[in-house]
KEVOLUM-804163 format. One record per residue: residue number from 1; residue in one letter; chain; y, z, x of N, C-alpha, C in turn. Coordinates in Angstrom, 2 decimals, padded with zeros to 5 digits, always signed. Example, Ala and Ser with C-alpha at 12.3 -4.5 7.8 and 13.67 -1.06 7.14 Angstrom:
2
GUGU_1_A_A_-005.69_+007.80_+013.19_-004.50_+007.80_+012.30_-003.30_+007.80_+013.20 .
GUGU_2_S_A_-002.25_+007.08_+012.85_-001.06_+007.14_+013.67_+000.03_+007.87_+012.90 .
***
This chain:
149
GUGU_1_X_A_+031.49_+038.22_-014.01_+031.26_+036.81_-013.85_+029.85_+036.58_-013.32 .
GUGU_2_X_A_+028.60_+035.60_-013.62_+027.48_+035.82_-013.80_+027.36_+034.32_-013.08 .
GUGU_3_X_A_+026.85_+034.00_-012.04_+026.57_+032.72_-011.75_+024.80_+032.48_-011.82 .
GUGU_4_X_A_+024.77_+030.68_-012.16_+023.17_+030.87_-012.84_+022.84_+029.70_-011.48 .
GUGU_5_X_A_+021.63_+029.96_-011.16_+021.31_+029.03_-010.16_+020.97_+027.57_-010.64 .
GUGU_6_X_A_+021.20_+026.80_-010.07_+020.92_+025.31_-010.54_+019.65_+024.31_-010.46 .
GUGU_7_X_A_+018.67_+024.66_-011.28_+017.79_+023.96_-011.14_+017.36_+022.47_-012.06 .
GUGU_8_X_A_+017.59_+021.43_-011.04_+017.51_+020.31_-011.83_+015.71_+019.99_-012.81 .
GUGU_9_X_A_+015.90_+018.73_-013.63_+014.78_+018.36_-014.40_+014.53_+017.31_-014.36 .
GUGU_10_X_A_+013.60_+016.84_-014.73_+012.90_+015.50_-014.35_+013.92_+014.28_-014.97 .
GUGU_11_X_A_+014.78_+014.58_-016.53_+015.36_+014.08_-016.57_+016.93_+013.68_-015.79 .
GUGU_12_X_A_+017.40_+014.81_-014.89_+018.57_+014.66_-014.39_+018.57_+014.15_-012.99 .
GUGU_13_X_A_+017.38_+014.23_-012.80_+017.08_+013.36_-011.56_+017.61_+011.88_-010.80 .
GUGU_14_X_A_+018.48_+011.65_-010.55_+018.50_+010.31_-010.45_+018.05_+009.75_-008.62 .
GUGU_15_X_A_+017.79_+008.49_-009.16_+016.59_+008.19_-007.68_+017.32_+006.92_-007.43 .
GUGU_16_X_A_+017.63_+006.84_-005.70_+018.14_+005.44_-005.42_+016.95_+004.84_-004.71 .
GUGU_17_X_A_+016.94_+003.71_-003.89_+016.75_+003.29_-003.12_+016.93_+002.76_-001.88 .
GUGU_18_X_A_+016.38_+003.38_-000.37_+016.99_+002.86_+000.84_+016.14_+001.95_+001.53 .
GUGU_19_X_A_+016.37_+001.14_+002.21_+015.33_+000.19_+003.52_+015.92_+000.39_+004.78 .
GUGU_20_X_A_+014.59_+000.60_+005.71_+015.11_+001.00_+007.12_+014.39_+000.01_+007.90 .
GUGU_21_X_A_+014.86_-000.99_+008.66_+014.32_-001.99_+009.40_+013.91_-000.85_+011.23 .
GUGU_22_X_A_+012.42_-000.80_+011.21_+011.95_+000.03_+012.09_+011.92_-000.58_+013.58 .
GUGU_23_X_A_+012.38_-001.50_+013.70_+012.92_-002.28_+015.41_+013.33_-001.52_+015.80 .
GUGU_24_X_A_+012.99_-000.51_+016.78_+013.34_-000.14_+018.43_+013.09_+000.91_+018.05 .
GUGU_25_X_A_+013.47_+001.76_+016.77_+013.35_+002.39_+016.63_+012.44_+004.19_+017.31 .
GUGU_26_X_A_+012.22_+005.04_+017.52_+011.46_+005.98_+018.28_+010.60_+006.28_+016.84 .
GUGU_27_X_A_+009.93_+006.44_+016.98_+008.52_+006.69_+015.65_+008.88_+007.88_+014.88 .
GUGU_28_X_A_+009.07_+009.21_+016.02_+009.14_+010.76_+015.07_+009.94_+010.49_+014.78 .
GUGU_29_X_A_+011.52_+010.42_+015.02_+012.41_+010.20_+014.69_+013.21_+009.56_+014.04 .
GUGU_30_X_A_+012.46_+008.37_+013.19_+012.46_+007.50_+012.34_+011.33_+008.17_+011.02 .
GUGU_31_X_A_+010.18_+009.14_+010.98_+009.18_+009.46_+010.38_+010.41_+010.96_+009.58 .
GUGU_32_X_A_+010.70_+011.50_+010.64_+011.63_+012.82_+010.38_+012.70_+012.28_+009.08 .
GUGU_33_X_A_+013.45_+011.67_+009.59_+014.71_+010.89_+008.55_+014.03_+010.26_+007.41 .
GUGU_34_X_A_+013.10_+010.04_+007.42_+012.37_+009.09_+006.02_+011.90_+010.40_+005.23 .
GUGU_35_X_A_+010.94_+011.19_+006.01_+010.48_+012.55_+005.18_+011.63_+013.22_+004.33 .
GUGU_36_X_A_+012.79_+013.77_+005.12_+013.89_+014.25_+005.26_+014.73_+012.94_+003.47 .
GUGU_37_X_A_+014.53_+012.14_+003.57_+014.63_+011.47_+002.64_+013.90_+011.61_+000.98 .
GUGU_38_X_A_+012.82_+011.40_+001.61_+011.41_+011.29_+000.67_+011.44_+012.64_-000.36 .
GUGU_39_X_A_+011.74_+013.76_+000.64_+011.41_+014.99_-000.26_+013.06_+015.64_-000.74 .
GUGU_40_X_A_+014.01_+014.76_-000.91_+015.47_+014.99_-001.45_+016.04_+016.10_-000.63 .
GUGU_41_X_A_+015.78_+016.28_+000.32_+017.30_+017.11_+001.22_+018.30_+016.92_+001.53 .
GUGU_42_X_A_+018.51_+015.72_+001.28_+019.78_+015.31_+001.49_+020.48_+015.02_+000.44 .
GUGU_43_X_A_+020.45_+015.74_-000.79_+021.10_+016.18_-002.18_+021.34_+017.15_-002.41 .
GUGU_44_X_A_+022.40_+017.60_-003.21_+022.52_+018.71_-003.60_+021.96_+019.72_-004.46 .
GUGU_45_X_A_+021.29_+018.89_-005.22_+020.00_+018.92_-006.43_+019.05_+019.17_-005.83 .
GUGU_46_X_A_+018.83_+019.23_-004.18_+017.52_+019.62_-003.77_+016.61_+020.99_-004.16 .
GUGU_47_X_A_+015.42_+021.20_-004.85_+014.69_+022.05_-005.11_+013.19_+022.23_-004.44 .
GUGU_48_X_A_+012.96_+022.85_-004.17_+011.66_+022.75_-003.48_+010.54_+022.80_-004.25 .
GUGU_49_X_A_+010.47_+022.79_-004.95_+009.25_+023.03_-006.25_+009.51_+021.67_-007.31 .
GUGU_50_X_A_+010.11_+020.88_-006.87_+010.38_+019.09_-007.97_+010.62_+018.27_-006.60 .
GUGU_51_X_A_+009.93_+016.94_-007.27_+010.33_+016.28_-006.53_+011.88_+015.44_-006.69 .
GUGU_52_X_A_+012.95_+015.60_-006.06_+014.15_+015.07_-006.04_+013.99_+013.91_-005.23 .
GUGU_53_X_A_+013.36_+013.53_-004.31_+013.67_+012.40_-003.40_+013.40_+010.91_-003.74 .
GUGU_54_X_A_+014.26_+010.15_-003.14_+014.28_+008.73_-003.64_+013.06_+008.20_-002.74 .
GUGU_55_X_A_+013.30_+006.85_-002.91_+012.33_+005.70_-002.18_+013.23_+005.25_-001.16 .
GUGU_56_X_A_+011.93_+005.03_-000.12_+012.19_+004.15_+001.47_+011.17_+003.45_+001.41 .
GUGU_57_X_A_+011.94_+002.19_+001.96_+011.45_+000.62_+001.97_+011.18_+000.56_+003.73 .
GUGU_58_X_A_+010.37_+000.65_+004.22_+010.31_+000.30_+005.93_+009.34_-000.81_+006.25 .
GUGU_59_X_A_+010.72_-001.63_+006.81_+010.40_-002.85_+007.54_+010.03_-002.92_+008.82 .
GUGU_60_X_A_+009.26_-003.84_+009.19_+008.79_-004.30_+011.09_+008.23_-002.86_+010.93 .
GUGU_61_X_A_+007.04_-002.20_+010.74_+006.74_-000.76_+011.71_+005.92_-001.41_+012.81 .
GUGU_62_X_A_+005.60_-002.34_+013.17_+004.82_-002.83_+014.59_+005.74_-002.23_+015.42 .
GUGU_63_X_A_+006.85_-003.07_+015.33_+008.14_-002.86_+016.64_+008.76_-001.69_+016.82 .
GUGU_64_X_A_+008.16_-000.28_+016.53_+008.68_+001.17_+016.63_+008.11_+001.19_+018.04 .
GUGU_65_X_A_+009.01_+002.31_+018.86_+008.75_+002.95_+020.07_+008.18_+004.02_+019.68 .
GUGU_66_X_A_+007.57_+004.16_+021.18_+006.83_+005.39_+021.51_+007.25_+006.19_+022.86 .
GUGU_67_X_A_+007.20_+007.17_+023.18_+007.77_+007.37_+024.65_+006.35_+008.01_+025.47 .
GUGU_68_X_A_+006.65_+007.80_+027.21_+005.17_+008.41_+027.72_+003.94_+007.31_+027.18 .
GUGU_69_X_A_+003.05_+008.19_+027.48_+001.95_+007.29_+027.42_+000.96_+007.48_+025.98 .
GUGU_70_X_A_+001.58_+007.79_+024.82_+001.14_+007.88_+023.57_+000.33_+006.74_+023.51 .
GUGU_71_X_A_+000.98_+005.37_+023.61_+000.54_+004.04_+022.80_-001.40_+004.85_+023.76 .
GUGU_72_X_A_-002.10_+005.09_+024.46_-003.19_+004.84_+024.49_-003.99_+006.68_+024.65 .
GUGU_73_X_A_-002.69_+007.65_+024.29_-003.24_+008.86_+024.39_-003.06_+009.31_+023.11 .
GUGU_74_X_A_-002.66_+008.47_+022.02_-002.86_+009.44_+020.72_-003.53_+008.67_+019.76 .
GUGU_75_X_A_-004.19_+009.19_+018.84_-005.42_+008.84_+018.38_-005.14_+009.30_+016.56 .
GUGU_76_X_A_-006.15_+008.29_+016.22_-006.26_+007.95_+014.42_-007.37_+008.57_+014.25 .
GUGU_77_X_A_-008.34_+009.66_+013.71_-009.59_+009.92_+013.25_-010.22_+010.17_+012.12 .
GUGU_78_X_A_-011.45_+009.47_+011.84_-011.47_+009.05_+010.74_-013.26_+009.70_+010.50 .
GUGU_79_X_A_-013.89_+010.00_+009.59_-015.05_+010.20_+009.62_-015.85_+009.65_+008.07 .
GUGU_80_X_A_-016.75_+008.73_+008.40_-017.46_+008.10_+006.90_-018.23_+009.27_+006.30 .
GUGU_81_X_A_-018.58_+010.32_+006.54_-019.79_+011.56_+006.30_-021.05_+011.01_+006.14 .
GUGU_82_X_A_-021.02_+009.70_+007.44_-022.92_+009.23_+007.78_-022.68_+010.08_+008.61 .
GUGU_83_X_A_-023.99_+010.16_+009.61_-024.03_+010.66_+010.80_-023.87_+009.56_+011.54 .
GUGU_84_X_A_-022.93_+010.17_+012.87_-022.97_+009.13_+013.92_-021.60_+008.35_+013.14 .
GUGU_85_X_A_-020.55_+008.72_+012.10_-019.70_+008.02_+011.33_-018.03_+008.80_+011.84 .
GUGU_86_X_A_-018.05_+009.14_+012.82_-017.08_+009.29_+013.66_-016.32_+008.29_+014.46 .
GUGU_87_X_A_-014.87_+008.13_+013.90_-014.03_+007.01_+014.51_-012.70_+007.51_+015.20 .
GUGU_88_X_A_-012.36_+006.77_+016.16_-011.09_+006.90_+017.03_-010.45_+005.99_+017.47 .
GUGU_89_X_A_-009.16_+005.73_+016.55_-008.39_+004.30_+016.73_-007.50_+004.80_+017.40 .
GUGU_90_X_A_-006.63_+004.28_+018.92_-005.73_+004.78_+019.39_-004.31_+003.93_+018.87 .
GUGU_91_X_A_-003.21_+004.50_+019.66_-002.06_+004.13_+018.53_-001.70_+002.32_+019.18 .
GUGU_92_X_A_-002.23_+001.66_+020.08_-002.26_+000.76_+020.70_-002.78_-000.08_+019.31 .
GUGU_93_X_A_-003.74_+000.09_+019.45_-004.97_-000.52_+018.28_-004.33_-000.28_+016.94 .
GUGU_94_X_A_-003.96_+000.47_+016.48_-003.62_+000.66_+015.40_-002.00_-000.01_+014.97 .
GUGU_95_X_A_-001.07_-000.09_+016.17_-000.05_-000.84_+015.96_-000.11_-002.43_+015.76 .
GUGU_96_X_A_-001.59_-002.78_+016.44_-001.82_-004.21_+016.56_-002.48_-004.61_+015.05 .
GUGU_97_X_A_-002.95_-003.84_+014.76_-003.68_-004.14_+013.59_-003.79_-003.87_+011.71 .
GUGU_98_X_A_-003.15_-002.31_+011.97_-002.33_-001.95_+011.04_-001.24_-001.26_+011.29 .
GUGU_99_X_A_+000.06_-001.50_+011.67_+001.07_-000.95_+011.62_+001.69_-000.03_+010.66 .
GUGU_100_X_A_+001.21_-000.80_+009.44_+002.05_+000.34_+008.28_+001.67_+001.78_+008.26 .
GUGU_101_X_A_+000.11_+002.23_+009.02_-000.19_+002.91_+008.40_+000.09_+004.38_+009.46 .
GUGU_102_X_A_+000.66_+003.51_+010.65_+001.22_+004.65_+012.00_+002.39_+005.28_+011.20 .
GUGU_103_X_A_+003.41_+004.47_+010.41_+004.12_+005.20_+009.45_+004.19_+006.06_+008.61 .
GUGU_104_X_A_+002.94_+005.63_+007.72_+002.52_+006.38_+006.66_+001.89_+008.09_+006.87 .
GUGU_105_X_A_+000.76_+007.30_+008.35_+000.54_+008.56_+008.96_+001.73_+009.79_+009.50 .
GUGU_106_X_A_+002.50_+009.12_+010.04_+003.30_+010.00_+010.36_+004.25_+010.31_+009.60 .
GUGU_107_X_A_+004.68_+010.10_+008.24_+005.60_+011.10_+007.48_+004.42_+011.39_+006.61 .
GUGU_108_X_A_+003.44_+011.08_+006.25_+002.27_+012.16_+005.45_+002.02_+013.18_+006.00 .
GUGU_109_X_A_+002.76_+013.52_+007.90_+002.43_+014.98_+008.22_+003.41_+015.79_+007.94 .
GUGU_110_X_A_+004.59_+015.19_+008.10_+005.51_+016.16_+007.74_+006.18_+016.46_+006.09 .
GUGU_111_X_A_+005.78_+016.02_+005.18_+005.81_+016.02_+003.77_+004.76_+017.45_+003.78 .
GUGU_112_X_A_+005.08_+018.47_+002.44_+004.59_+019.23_+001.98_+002.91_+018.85_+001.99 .
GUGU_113_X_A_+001.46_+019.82_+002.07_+000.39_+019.38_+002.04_-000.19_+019.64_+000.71 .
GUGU_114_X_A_+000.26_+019.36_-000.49_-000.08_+019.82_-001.91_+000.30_+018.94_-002.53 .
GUGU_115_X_A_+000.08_+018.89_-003.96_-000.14_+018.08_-004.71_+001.30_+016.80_-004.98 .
GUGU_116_X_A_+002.73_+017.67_-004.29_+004.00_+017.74_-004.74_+004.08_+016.87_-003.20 .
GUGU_117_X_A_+003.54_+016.60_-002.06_+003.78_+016.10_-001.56_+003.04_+014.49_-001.78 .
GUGU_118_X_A_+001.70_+015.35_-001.94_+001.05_+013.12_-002.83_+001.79_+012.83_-003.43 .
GUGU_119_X_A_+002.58_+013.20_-004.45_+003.59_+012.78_-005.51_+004.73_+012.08_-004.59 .
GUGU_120_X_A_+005.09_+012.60_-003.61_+006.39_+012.38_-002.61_+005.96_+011.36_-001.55 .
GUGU_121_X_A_+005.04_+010.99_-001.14_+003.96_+009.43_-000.36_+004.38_+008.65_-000.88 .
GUGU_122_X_A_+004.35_+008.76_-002.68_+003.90_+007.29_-002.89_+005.06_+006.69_-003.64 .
GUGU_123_X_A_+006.48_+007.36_-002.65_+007.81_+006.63_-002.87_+008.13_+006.12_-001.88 .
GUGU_124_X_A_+007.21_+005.85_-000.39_+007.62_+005.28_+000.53_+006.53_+004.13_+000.62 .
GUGU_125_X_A_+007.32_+002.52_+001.02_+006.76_+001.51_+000.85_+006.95_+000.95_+001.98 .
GUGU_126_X_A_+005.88_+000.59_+002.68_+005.67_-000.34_+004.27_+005.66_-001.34_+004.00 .
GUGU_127_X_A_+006.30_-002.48_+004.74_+005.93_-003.48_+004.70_+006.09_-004.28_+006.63 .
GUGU_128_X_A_+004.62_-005.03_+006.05_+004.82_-005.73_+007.73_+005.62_-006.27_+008.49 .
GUGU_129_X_A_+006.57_-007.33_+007.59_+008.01_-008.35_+007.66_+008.75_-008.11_+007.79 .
GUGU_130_X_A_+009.68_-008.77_+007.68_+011.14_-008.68_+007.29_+011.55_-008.43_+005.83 .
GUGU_131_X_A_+010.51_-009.11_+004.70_+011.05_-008.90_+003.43_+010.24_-008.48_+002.88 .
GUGU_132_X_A_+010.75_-007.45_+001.38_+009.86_-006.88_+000.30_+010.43_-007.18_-000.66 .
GUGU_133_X_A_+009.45_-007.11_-001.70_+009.77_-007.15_-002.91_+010.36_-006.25_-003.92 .
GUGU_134_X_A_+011.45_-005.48_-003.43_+011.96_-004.53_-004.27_+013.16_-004.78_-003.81 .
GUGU_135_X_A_+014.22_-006.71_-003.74_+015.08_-006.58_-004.09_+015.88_-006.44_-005.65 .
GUGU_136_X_A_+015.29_-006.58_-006.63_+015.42_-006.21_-008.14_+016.28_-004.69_-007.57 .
GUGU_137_X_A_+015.78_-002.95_-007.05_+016.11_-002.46_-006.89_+017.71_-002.25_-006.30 .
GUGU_138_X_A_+018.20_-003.23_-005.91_+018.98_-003.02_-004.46_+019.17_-001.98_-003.95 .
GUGU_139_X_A_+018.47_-002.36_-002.95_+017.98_-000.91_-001.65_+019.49_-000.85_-000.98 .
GUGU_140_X_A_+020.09_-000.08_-000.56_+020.96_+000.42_+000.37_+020.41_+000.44_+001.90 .
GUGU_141_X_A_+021.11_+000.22_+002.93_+020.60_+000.17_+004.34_+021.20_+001.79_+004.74 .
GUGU_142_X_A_+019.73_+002.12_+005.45_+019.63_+003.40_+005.76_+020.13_+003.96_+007.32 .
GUGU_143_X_A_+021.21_+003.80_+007.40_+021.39_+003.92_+009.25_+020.90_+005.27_+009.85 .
GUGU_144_X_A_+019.94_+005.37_+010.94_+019.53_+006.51_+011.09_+019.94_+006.46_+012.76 .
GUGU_145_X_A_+020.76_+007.73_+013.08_+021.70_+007.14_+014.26_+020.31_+007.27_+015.44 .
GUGU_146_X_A_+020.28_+006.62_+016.60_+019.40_+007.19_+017.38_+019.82_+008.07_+018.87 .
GUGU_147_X_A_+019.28_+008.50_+019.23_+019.50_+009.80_+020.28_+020.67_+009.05_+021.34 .
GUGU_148_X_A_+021.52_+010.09_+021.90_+022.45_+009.35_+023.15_+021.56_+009.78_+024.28 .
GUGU_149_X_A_+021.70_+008.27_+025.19_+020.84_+008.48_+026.35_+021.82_+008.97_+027.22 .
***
């Protein structure tokens, strides 16, 4: 008896959609569950070499927690390649001004760093509000339990 391993194809793929409203939420721990999403582990079809993972819709990322004193000890850096083109946005500043992108930043670290992970980014969609435009999709609500205090 010969068992064959199961590797899915682009066609057998099927992709849903979830939205996670990011209020109160703790940041890694909301970034972890979206990645954990993004790159299909939580299928059975999961392969590490395809991308299997669906789309996440994340709402409010202003209103995510932080614990300790992050909001003014962790930092965005950015460099134009002038000289003297060295930047440092802390996460204070950066929640006030662009929120989506404390998100983005933080599951773009934990996603694969190759080509298969750019592919796997650009199924997750920020938005500032309350609403997006991908009810056509109908997104499913994503409950992501949070820690017992």
């Amino acid at each position: 008896m010969r068992f064959k391993t199961y590797t899915p194809t682009t066609d057998t793929i099927e992709r849903q959609w979830f939205v996670v409203d990011a209020t109160d939420m703790n940041l890694g721990r909301l970034a972890t569950r979206i990645a954990h999403i993004l790159r299909g582990k939580h299928k059975t079809t999961f392969a590490p070499h395809i991308d299997t993972g669906d789309y996440v819709i994340v709402l409010n990322p202003g209103k995510v927690r932080v614990t300790g004193k992050k909001l003014d000890q962790e930092f965005y850096y950015r460099h134009s390649q002038y000289p003297g083109g060295f930047r440092a946005v802390s996460l204070r500043d950066m929640l006030a001004k662009h929120p989506e992108r404390v998100i983005e930043a933080a599951v773009r670290g934990m996603l694969p760093h190759n080509r298969l992970g750019r592919q796997m980014i650009k199924k997750l969609k920020v938005y500032p509000g309350n609403t997006h435009p991908h009810q056509a999709q109908r997104p499913q609500v994503l409950e992501i339990p949070e820690a017992k205090k």
